[in-house]
C-alpha positions as CSV (number, residue, x, y, z in Angstrom):
1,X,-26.2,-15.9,-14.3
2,X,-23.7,-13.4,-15.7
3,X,-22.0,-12.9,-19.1
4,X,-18.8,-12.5,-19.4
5,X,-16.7,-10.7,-21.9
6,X,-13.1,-12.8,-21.4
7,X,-10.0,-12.0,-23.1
8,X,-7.2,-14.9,-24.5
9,X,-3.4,-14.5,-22.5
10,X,-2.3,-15.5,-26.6
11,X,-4.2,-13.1,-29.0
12,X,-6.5,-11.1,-27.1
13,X,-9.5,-12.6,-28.7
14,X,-12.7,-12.4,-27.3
15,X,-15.5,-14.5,-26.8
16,X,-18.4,-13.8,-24.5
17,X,-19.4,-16.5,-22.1
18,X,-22.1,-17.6,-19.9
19,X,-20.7,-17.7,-16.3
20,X,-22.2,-18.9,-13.1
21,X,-21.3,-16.6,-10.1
22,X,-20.9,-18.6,-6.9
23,X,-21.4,-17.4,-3.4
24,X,-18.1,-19.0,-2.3
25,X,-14.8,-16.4,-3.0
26,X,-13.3,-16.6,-6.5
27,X,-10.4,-18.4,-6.9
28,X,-8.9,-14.8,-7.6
29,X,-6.5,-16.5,-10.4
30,X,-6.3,-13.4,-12.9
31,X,-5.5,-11.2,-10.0
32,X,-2.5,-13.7,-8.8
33,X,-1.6,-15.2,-11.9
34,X,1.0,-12.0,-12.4
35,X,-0.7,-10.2,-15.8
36,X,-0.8,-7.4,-13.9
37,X,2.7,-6.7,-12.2
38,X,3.8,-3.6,-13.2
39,X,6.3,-3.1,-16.5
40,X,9.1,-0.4,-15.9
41,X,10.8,-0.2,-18.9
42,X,8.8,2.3,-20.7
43,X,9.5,4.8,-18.3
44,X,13.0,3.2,-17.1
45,X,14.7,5.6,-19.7
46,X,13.5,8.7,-18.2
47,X,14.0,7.9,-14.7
48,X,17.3,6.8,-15.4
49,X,18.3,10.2,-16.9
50,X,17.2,12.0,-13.4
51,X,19.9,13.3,-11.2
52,X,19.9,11.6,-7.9
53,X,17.7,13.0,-5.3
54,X,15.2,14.0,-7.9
55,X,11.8,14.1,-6.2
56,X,9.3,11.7,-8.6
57,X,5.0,11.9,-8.0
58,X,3.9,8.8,-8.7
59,X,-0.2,8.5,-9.1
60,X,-2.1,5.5,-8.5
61,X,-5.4,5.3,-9.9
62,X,-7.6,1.8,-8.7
63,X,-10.9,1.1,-10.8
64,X,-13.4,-1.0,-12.3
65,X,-12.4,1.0,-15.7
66,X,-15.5,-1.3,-17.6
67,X,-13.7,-0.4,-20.1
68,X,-11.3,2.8,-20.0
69,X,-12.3,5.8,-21.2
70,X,-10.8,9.2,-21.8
71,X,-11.5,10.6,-18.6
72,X,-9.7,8.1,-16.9
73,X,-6.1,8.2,-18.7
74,X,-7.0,12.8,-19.1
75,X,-7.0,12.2,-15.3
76,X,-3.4,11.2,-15.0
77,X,-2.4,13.9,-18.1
78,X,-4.2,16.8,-15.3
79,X,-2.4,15.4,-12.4
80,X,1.0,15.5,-14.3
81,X,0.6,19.2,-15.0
82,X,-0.3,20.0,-11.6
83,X,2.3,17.8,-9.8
84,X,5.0,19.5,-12.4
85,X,4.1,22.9,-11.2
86,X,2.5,23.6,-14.4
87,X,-1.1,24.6,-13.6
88,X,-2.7,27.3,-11.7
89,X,-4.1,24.4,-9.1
90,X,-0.4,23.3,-8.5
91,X,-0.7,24.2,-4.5
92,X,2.0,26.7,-3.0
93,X,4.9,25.0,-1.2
94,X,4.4,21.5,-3.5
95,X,7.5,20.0,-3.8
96,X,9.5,20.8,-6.9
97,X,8.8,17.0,-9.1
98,X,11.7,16.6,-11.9
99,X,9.1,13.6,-13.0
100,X,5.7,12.3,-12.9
101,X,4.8,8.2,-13.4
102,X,1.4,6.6,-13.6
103,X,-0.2,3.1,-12.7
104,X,-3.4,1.7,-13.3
105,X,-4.4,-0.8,-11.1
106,X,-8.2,-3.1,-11.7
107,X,-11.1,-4.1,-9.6
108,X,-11.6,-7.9,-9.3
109,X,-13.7,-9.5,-11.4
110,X,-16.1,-10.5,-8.7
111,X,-16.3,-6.9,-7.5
112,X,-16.9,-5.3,-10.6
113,X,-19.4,-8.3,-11.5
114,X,-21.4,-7.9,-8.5
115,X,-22.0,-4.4,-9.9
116,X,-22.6,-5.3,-13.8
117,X,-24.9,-8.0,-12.8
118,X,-27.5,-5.2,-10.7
119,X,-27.1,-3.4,-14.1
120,X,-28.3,-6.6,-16.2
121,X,-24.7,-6.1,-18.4
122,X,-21.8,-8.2,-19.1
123,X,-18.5,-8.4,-17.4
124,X,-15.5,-7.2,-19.3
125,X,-12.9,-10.0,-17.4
126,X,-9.9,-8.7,-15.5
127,X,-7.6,-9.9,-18.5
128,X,-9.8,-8.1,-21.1
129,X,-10.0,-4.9,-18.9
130,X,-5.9,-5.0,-18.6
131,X,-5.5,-5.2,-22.7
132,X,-8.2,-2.2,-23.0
133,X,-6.0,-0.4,-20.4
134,X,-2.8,-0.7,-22.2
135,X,-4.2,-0.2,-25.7
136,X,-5.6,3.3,-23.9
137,X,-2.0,4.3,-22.4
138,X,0.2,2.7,-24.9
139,X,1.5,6.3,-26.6
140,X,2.4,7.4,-23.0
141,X,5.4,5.5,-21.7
142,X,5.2,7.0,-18.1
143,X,2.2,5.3,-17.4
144,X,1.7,1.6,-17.0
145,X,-0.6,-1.2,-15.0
146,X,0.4,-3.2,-11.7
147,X,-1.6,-5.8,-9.8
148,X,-2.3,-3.6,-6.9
149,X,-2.7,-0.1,-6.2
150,X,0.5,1.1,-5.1
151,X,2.8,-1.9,-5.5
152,X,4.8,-0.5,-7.6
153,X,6.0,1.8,-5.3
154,X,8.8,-0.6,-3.8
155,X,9.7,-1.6,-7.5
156,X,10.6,1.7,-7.9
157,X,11.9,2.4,-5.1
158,X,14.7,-0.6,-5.7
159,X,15.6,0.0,-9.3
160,X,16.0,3.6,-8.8
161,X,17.1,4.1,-5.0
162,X,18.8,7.5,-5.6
163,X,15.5,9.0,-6.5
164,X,13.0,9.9,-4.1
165,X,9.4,8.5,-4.6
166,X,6.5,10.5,-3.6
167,X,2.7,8.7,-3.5
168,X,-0.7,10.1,-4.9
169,X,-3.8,8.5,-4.9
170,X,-6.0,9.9,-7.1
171,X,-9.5,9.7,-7.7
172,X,-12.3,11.5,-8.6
173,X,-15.0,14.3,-6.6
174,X,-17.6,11.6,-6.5
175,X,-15.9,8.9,-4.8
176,X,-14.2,11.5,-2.9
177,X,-17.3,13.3,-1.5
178,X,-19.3,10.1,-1.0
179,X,-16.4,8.9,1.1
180,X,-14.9,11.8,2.4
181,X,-11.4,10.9,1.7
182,X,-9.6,14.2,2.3
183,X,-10.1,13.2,6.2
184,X,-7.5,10.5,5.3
185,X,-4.9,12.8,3.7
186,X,-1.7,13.6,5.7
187,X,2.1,14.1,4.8
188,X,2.4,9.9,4.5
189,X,-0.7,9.7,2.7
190,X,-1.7,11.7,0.0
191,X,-4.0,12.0,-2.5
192,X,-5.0,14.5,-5.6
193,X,-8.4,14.7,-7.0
194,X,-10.1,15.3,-10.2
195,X,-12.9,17.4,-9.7
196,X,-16.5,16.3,-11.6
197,X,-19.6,17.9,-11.7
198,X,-22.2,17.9,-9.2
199,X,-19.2,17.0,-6.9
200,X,-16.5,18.9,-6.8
201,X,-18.1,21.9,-4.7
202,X,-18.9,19.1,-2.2
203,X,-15.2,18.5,-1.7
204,X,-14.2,22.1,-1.7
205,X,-16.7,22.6,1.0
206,X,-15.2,19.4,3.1
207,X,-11.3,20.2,2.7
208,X,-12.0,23.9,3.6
209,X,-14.5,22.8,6.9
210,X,-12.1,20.2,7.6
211,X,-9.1,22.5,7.3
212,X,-7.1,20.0,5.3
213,X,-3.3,20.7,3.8
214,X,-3.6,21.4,0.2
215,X,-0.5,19.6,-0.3
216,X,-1.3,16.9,1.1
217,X,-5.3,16.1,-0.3
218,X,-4.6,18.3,-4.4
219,X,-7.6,19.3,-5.6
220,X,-7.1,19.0,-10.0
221,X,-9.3,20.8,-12.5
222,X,-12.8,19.6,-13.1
223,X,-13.1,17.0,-16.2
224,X,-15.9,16.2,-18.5
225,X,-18.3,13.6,-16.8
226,X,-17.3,10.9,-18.7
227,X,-18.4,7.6,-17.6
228,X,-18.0,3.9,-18.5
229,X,-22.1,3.7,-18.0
230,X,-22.3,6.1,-20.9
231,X,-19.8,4.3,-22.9
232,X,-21.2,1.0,-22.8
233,X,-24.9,2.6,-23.7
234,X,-22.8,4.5,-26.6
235,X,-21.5,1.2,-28.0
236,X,-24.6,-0.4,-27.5
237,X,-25.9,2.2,-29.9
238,X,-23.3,2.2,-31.9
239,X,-23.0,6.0,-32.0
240,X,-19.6,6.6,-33.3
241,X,-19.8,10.3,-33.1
242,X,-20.3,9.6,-28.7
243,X,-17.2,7.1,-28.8
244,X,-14.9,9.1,-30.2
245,X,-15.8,11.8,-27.4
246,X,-15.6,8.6,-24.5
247,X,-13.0,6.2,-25.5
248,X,-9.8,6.1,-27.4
249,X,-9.7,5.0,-30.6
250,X,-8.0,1.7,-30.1
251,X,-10.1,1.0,-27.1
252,X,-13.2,1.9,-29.5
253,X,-12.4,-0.4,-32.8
254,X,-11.4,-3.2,-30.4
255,X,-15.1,-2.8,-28.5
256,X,-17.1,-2.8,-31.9
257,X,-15.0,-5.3,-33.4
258,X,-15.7,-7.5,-30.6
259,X,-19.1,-6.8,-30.1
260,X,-18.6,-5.8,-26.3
261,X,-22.0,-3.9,-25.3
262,X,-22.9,-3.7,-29.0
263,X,-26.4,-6.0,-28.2
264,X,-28.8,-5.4,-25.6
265,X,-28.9,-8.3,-23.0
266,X,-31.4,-11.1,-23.0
């Protein structure tokens, strides 16, 4: 057995469930239902204002995000500055970006309840994680969710087909190093990284023994280990003072109001 956290399609309200997981595949209907295709028009203004030809970065981040914290939207913020030439990391030779755009793309709910249920917590549902997601980006209209990592690419890429579109993946030095994903990294596939503790030496050490292109696999600053595990301890303590370090403020008053995390599991 496994609870579930699941969010309305009308009003976002939340009600916490007692679910069943099956052996058999999910039917996969929040991943297919189309909640998650991407929305362009908060960022349609500013690409349409770009001269033609302007070069665009466009980062992909894919992830449980149970819920979304800080680190995952100050992620994106890093990778803009870098991407825009405005950091000390920003490698030599990068092409020069006129623009940067961002999309958030979810785990399944069977892959991120496989890992809640070794944890002995509740599932935040795909539909709940989404509303979370947009609630933490919603002052930043270059960023927004699709259904798949990367998809958006093409949407762009028809809307706006004087511009040229340039893919990151981004993700962070743990994942990285226990993967070794700067192997992967050439001039079709690319990827920028935000460095976290413990970690970040590790992928240093591989990109430098591996010889990899710096343009191709970006190394970013390293962030505050901020992780949903700590968040969902924090709300279950209710320690206001740690949420307002870990989550944004929307993303926190919805959580408490809700009562997602806030009581220890039976």
């Amino acid at each position: 057995l496994a609870q579930v956290f699941t969010c309305s399609r009308e009003n976002h309200a939340c009600s916490l469930v007692i679910a069943q997981r099956q052996s058999r595949r999910p039917s996969g209907r929040w991943e297919h239902s189309g909640i998650m295709e991407a929305n362009l028009e908060g960022m349609a203004p500013t690409l349409d204002a770009l001269p033609a030809r302007t070069e665009v970065a466009v980062v992909t981040l894919l992830g449980s995000l149970c819920p979304v914290t800080r680190g995952h939207v100050q992620g994106f913020l890093e990778a803009r500055e870098v991407l825009l030439g405005r950091s000390e990391l920003t490698p030599e030779g990068l092409e020069c970006f006129g623009q940067v755009v961002g999309f958030i793309s979810l785990n399944s709910d069977r892959h991120v309840g496989q890992k809640m249920m070794q944890k002995g917590q509740a599932l935040l549902d795909i539909r709940t994680r989404q509303h979370l997601v947009k609630l933490a980006i919603e002052e930043y209209t270059w960023l927004a969710t699709e259904r798949r990592e990367g998809e958006s690419l093409e949407q762009l890429k028809q809307r706006w087909p004087q511009l040229r579109f340039v893919h990151f993946r981004m993700n962070g030095a743990d994942d990285v190093a226990n993967h070794r994903k700067w192997v992967m990294s050439d001039a079709q596939n690319r990827f920028i990284t935000m460095g976290r503790p413990g970690f970040t030496e590790k992928v240093v050490h591989g990109m430098t023994t591996d010889n990899v292109d710096p343009r191709h696999f970006i190394l970013g600053p390293e962030l505050p280990d901020i992780s949903s595990t700590a968040v969902r301890e924090a709300l279950g303590r209710r320690d206001m003072e740690a949420l307002e370090q870990l989550l944004h403020p929307s993303v926190a008053q919805w959580c408490l109001s809700k009562g997602a995390y806030c009581e220890p599991l039976k």
